[in-house]
MIRO-710858 format. One record per residue (C-alpha): chain; z, y, x; residue number from 1. Coordinates in nm, 2 decimals. Each point is the difference from the previous one (the first is absolute). Layout:
[pt "A" [Z Y X] NUM]
...
end
This chain:
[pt "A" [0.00 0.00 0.00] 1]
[pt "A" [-0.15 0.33 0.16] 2]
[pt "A" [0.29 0.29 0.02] 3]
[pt "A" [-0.25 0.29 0.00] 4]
[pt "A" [0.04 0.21 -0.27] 5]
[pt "A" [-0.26 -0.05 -0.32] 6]
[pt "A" [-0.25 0.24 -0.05] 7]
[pt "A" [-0.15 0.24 -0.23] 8]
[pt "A" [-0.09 -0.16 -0.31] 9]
[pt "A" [0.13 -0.30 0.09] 10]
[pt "A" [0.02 -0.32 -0.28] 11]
[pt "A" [0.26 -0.25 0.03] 12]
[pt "A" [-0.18 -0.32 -0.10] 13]
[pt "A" [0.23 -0.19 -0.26] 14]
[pt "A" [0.04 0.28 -0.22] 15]
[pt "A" [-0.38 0.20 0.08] 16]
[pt "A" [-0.19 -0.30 -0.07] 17]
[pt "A" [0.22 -0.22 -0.15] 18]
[pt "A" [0.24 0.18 -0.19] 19]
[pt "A" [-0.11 0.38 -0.07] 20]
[pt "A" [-0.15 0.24 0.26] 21]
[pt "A" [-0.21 0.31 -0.03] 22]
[pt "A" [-0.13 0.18 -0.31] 23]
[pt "A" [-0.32 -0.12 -0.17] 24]
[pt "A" [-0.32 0.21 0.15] 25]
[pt "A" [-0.01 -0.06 0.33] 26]
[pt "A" [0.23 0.26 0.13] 27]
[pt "A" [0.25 -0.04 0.26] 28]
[pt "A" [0.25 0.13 -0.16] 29]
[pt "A" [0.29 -0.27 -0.05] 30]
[pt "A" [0.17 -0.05 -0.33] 31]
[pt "A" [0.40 0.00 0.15] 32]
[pt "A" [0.09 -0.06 -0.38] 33]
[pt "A" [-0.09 -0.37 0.07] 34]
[pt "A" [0.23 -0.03 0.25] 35]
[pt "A" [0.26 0.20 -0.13] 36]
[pt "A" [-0.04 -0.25 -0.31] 37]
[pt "A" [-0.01 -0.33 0.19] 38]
[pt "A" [0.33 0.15 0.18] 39]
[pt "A" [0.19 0.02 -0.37] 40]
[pt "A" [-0.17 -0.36 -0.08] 41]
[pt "A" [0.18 -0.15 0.29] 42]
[pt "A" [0.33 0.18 -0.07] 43]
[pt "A" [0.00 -0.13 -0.31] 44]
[pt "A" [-0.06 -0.35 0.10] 45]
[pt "A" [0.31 0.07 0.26] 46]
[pt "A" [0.17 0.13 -0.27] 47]
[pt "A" [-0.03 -0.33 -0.24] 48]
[pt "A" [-0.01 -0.27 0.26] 49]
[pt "A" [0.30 0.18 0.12] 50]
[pt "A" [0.16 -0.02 -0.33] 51]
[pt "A" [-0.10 -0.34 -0.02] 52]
[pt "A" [0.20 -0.14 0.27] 53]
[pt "A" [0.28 0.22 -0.01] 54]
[pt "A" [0.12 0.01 -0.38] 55]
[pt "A" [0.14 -0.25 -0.22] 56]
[pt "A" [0.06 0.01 -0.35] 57]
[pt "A" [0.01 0.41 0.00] 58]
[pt "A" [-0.09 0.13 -0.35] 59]
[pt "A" [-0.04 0.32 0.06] 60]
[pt "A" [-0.26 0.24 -0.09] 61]
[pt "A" [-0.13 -0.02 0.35] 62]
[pt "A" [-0.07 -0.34 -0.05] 63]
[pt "A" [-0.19 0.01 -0.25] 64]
[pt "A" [-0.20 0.25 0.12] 65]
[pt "A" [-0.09 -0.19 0.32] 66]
[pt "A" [-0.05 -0.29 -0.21] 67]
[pt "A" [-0.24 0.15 -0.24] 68]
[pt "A" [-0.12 0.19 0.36] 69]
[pt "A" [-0.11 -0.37 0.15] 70]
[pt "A" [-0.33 -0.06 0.01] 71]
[pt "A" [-0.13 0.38 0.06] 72]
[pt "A" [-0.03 0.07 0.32] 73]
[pt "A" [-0.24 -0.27 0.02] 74]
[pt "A" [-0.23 0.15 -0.26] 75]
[pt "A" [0.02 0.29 0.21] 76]
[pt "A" [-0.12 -0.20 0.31] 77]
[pt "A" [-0.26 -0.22 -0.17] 78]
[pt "A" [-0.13 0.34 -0.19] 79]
[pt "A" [-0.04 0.20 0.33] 80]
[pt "A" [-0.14 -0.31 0.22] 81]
[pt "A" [-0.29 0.05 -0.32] 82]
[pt "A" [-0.06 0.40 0.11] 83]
[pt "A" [-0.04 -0.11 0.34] 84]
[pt "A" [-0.29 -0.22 -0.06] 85]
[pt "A" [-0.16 0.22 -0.20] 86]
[pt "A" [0.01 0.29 0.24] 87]
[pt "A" [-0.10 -0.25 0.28] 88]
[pt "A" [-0.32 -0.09 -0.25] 89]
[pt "A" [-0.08 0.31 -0.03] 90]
[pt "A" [-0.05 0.12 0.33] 91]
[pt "A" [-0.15 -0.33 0.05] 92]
[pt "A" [-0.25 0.09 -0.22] 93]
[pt "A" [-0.06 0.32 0.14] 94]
[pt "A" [-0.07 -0.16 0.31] 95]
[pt "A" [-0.26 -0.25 -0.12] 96]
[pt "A" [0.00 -0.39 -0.04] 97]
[pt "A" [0.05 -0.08 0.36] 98]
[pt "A" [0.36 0.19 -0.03] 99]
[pt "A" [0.06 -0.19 -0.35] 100]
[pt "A" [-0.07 -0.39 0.16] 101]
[pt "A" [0.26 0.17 0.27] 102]
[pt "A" [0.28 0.09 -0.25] 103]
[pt "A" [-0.05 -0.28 -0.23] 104]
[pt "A" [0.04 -0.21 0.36] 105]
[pt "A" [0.37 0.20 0.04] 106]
[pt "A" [0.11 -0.03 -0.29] 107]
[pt "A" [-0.04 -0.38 0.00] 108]
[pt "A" [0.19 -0.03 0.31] 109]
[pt "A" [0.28 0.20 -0.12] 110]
[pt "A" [-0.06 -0.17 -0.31] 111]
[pt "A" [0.12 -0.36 0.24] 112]
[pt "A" [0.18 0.18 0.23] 113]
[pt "A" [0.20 0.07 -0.30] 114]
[pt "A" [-0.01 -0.29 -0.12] 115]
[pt "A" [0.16 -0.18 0.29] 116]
[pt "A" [0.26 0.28 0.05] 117]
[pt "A" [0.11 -0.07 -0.34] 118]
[pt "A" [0.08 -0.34 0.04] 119]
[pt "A" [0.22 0.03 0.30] 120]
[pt "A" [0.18 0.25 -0.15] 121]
[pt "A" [0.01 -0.21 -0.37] 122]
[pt "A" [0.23 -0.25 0.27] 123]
[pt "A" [0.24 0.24 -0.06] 124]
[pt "A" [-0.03 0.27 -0.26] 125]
[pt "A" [-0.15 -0.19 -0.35] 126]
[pt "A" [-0.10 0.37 -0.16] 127]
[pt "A" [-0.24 0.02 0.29] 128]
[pt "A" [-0.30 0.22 -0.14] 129]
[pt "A" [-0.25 -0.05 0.36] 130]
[pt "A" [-0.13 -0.29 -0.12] 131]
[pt "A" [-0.14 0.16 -0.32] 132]
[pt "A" [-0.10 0.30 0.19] 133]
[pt "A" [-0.21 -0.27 0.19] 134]
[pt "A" [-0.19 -0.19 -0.31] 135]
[pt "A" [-0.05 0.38 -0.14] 136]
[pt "A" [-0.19 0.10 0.28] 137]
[pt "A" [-0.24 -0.31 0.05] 138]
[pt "A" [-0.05 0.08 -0.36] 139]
[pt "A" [-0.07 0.37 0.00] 140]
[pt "A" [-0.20 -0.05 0.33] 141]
[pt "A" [-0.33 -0.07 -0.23] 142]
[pt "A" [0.09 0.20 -0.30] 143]
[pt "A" [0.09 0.34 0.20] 144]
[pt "A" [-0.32 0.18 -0.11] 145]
[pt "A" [0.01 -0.19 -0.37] 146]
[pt "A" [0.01 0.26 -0.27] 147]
[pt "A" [0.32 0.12 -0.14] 148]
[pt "A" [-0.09 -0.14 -0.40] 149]
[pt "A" [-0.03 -0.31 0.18] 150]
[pt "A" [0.33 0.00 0.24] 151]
[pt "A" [0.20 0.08 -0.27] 152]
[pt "A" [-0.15 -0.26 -0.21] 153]
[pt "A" [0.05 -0.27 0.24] 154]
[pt "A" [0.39 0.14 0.02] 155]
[pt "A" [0.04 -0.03 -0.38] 156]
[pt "A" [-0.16 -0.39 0.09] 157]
[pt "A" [0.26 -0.06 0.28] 158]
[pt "A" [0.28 0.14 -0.24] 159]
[pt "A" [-0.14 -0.23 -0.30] 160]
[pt "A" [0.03 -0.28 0.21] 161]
[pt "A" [0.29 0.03 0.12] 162]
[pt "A" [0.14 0.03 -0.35] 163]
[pt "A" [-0.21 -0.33 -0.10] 164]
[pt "A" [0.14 -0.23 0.30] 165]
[pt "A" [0.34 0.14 -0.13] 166]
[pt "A" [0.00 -0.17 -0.30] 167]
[pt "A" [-0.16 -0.29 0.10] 168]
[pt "A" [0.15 -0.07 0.32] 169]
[pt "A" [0.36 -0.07 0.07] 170]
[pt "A" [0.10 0.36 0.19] 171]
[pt "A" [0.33 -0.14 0.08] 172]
[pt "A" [-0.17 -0.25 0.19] 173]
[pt "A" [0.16 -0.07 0.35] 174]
[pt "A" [0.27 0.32 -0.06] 175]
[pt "A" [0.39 -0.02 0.00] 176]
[pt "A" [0.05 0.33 -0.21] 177]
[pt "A" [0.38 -0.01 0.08] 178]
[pt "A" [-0.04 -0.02 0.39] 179]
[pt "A" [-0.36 0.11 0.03] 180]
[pt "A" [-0.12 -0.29 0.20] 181]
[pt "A" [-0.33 -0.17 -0.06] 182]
[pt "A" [-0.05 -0.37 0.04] 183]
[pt "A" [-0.25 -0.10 0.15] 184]
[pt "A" [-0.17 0.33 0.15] 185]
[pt "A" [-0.15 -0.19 0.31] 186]
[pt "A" [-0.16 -0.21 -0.11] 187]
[pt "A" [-0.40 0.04 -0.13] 188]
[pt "A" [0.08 0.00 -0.37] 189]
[pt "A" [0.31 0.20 0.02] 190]
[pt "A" [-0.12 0.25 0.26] 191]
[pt "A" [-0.39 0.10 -0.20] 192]
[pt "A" [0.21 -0.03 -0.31] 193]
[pt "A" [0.27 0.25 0.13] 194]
[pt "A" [-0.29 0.25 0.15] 195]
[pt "A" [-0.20 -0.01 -0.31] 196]
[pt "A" [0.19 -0.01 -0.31] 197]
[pt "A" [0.38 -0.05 0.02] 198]
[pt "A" [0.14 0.19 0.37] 199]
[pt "A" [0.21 0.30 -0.02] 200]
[pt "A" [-0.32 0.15 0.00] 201]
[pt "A" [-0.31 -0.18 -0.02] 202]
[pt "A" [-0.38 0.07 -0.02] 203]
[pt "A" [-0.05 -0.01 -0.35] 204]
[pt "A" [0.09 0.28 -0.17] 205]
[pt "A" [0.11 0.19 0.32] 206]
[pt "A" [-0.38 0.06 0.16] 207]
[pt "A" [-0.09 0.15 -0.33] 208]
[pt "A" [0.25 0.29 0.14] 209]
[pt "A" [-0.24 0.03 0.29] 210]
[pt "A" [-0.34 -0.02 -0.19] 211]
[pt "A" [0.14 0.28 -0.19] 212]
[pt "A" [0.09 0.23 0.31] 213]
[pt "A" [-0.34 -0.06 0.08] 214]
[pt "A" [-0.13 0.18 -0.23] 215]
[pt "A" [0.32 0.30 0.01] 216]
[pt "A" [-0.10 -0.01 0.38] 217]
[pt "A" [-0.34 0.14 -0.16] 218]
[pt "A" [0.12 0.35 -0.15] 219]
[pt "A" [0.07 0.31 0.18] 220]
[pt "A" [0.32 0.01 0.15] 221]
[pt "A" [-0.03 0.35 0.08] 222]
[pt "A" [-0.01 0.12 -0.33] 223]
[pt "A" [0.35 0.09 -0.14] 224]
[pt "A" [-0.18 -0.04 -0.37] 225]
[pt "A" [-0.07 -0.35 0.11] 226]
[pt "A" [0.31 -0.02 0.14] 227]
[pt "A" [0.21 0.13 -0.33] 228]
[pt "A" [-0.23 -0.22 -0.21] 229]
[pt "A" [0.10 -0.37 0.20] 230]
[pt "A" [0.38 0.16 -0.01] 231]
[pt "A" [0.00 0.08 -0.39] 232]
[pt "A" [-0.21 -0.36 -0.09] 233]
[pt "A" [0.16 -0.22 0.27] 234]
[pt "A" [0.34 0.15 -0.17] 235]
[pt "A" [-0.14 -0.02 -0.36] 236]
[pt "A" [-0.12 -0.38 0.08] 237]
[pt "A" [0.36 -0.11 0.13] 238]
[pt "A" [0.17 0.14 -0.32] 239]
[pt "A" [-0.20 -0.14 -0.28] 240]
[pt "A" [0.03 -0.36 0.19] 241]
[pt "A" [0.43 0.07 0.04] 242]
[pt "A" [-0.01 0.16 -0.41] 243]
[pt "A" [-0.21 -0.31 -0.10] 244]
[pt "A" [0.13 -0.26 0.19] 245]
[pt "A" [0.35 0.01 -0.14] 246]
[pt "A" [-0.07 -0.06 -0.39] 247]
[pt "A" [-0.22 -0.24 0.10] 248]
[pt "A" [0.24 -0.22 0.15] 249]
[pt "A" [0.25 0.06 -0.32] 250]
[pt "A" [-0.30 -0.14 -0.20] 251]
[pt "A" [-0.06 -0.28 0.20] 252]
[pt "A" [0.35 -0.08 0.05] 253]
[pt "A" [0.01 0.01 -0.43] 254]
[pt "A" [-0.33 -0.19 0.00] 255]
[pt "A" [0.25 -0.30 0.13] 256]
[pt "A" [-0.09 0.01 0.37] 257]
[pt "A" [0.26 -0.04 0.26] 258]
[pt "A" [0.07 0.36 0.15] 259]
[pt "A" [-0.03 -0.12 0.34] 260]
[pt "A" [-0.36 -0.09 -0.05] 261]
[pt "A" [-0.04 0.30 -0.19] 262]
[pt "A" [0.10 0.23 0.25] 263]
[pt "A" [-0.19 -0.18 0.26] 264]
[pt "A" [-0.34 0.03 -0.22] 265]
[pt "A" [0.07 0.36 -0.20] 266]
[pt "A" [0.22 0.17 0.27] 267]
[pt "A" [-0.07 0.22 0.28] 268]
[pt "A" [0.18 -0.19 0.28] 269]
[pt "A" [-0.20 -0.11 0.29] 270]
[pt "A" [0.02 -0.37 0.00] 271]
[pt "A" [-0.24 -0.13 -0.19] 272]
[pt "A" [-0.20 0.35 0.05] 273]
[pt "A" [-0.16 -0.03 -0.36] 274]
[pt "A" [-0.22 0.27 -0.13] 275]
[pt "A" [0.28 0.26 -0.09] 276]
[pt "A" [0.20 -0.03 0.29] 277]
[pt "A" [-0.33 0.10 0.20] 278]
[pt "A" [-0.06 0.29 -0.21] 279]
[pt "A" [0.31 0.14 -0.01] 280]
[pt "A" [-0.01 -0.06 0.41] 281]
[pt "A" [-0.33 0.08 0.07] 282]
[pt "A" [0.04 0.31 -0.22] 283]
[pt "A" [0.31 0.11 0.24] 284]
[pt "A" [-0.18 -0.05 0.30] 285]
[pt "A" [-0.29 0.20 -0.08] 286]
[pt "A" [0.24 0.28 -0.04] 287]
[pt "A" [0.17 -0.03 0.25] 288]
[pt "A" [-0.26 -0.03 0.25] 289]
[pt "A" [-0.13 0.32 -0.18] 290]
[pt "A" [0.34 0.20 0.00] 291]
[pt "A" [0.01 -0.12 0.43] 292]
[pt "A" [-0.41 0.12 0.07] 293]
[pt "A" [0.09 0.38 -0.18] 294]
[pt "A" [0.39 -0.02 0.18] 295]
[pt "A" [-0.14 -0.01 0.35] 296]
[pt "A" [-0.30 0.18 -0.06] 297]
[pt "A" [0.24 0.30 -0.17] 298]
[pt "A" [0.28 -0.08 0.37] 299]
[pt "A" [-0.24 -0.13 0.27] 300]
[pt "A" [0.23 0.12 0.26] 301]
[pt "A" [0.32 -0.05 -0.17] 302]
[pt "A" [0.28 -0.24 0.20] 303]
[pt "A" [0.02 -0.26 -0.32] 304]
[pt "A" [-0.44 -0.05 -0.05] 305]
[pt "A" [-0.04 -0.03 0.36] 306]
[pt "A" [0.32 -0.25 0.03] 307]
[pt "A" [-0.16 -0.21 -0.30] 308]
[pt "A" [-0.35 0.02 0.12] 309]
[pt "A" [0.11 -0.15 0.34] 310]
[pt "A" [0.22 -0.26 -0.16] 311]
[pt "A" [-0.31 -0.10 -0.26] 312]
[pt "A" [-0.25 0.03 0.30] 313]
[pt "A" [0.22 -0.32 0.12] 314]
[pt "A" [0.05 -0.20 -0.33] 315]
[pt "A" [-0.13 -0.31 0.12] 316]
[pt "A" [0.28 0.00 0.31] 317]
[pt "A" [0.24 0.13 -0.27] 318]
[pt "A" [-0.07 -0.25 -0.27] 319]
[pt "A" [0.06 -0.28 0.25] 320]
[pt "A" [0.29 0.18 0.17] 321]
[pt "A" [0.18 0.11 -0.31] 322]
[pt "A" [0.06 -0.41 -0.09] 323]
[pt "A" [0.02 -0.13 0.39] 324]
[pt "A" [0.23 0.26 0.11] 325]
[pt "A" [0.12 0.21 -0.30] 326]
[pt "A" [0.11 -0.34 -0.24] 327]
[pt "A" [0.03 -0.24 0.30] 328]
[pt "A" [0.26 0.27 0.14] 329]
[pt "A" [0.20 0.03 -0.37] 330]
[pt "A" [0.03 -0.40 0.08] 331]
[pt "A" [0.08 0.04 0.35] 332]
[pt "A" [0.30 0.20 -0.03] 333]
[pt "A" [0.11 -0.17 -0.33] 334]
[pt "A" [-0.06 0.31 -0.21] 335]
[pt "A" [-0.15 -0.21 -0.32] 336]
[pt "A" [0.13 -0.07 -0.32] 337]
[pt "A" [0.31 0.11 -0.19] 338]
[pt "A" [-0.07 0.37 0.04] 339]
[pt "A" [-0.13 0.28 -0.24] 340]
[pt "A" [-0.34 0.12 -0.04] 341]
[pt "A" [0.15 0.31 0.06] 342]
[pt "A" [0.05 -0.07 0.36] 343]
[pt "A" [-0.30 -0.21 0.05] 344]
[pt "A" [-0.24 0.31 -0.17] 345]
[pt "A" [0.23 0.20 0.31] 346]
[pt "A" [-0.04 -0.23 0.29] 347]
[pt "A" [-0.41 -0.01 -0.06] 348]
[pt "A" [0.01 0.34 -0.03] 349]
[pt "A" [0.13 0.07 0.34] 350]
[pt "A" [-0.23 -0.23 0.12] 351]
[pt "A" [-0.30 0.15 -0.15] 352]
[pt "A" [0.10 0.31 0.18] 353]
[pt "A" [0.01 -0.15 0.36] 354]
[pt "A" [-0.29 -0.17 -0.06] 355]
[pt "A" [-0.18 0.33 -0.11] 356]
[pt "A" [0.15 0.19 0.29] 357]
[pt "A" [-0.11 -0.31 0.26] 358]
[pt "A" [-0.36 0.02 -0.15] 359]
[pt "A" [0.01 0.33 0.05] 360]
[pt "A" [0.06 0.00 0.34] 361]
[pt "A" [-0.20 -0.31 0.11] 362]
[pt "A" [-0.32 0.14 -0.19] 363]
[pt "A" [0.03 0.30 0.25] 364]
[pt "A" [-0.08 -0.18 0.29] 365]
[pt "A" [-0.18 -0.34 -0.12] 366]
[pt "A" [-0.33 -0.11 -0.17] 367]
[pt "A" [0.12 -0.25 -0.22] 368]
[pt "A" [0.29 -0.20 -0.17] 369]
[pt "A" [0.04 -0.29 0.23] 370]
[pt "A" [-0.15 -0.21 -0.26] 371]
[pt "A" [-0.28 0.25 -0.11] 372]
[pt "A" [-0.08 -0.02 0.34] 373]
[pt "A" [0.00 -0.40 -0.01] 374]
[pt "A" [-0.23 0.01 -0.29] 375]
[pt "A" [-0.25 0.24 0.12] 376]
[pt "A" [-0.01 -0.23 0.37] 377]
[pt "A" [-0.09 -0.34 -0.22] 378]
[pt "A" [-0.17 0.10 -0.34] 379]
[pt "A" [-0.15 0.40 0.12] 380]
end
């Protein structure tokens, strides 16, 4: 890893081409909102996986709004990996069909690169979400340059799926609900099963999240009207699935259906990720991906964008590092179980600060994240 200092208009290459980069005409002008954006995404996952480890049987209202939380940071991810493809198609396009064979090559690489990543890391974190960055991009990799009508229908598809192998697969296939272990993950059955359908998160429905950030990555992200109009529907979208979703479950619950499945089929919780859930998640991230583009374009220089944008210019090395170091530490020193959310929503606040303040400082003198600079060495 080179210690020169990056240079003007430089691109860090998980979250330029993978993840969200520059605005849509082919100006060099970088979008720090995505950054600052993937930054909150992997706070909130430290936030929640924090949570997860550290409280037990805490009722609280902080609970329950880190449990209702779980599942959206991811959306966030998966919805901002779908801008970065399409602003990679787009100045691939500019460039002519030699520079589209060459990005459709990248993102196939990553795509496996990805892919592999995800499961050595799914040896231990389950919720791991690189695998279905992986299958996402080896799926977008031909469809980049499809039209929008046509990406959003094959999301709708994905999401229709999913909802038909719900209810005629066994979803609780392989899972221990109560301890969160799956039987059976390694072996072929259990691991495509698992990746596809029935993992914390899983191909179907989640790629649809990235089909449709395709086509968001298509707008003009310099436009504040454009800008207030993804805040105002993403926000709309998230409270019509919440309003409806809750007198849907009473009437399925009345309709003589246990309330656990109903929950699982009507509700907005993350696991399954049925159709509501996804609005009312996708819907969220849209705005705030939105509210994080006109934030740091309205503070460029201010000490909290620039913090974020470092810390979101490294999400790959902070994904893997919040669970390695962050929850392996909690279990290290003992600190899990038995204690309030109150403390845990504390502790993963202080360290999303350091973390922000490292980044901050590392991205002054070096390139890359250790493992952005990893993955542009072996997939470009």
């Amino acid at each position: 890893m080179n210690a020169e200092r990056k240079p003007a208009g430089f691109e860090s290459p998980i979250d330029a081409e993978a993840t969200g980069g520059e605005t849509q005409p082919s100006s060099a002008r970088r979008i720090v909102g995505f950054d600052v954006a993937r930054a909150l995404a992997i706070f909130g996952m430290v936030v929640i996986h924090f949570n997860l480890v550290m409280a037990e049987g805490d009722s609280g209202w902080i609970q329950w709004t880190l449990d209702r939380a779980a599942g959206r940071p991811a959306s966030v991810f998966m919805i901002l990996a779908g801008i970065g493809v399409a602003i990679r198609s787009h100045r691939a396009a500019e460039q002519g069909d030699a520079a589209i064979s060459r990005a459709r090559r990248v993102l196939v690489r990553r795509g496996l690169f990805f892919l592999v990543c995800g499961f050595a890391f799914l040896t231990v974190w389950p919720g791991d979400i690189l695998r279905i960055y992986g299958v996402s991009f080896l799926i977008a990799a031909p469809l980049f340059l499809a039209p929008t009508r046509l990406l959003l229908i094959l999301a709708a598809s994905i999401i229709a799926a999913f909802v038909g192998m719900v209810f005629l697969l066994d979803f609780s296939a392989g899972w221990n609900f109560e301890t969160l272990d799956y039987t059976g993950l390694w072996t072929a059955k259990g691991a495509t099963r698992n990746l596809l359908f029935n993992g914390f998160r899983a191909v179907f429905p989640w790629t649809a999240l990235l089909l449709t950030g395709i086509c968001l990555g298509r707008i003009d992200w310099s436009s504040q009207v454009a800008r207030r109009t993804t805040i105002l529907g993403g926000l709309v979208v998230t409270a019509i699935a919440e309003v409806v979703s809750q007198p849907l479950v009473a009437a399925v619950i009345a309709a003589g259906t246990p309330s656990e499945d109903a929950i699982a089929v009507c509700g907005t919780n993350s696991l399954p990720a049925m159709p509501l859930f996804l609005l009312s998640a996708g819907g969220l991230a849209c705005a705030v991906i939105a509210v994080s583009v006109g934030w740091a374009e309205a503070s460029p220089g201010g000490l909290i964008v620039r913090s974020l944008a470092a810390t979101g210019q490294t999400a790959f090395t902070w994904y893997i590092a919040h669970v390695v170091v962050g929850v392996g530490g909690l279990y290290a020193t003992g600190i899990v179980q038995h204690h309030t959310s109150l403390l845990a929503l504390t502790v993963a606040t202080g360290a999303c600060v350091l973390a922000s303040c490292f980044s901050l400082g590392y991205r002054r003198r070096f390139h890359y994240g250790p493992l952005e600079w990893m993955l542009r060495r072996i997939a470009g």
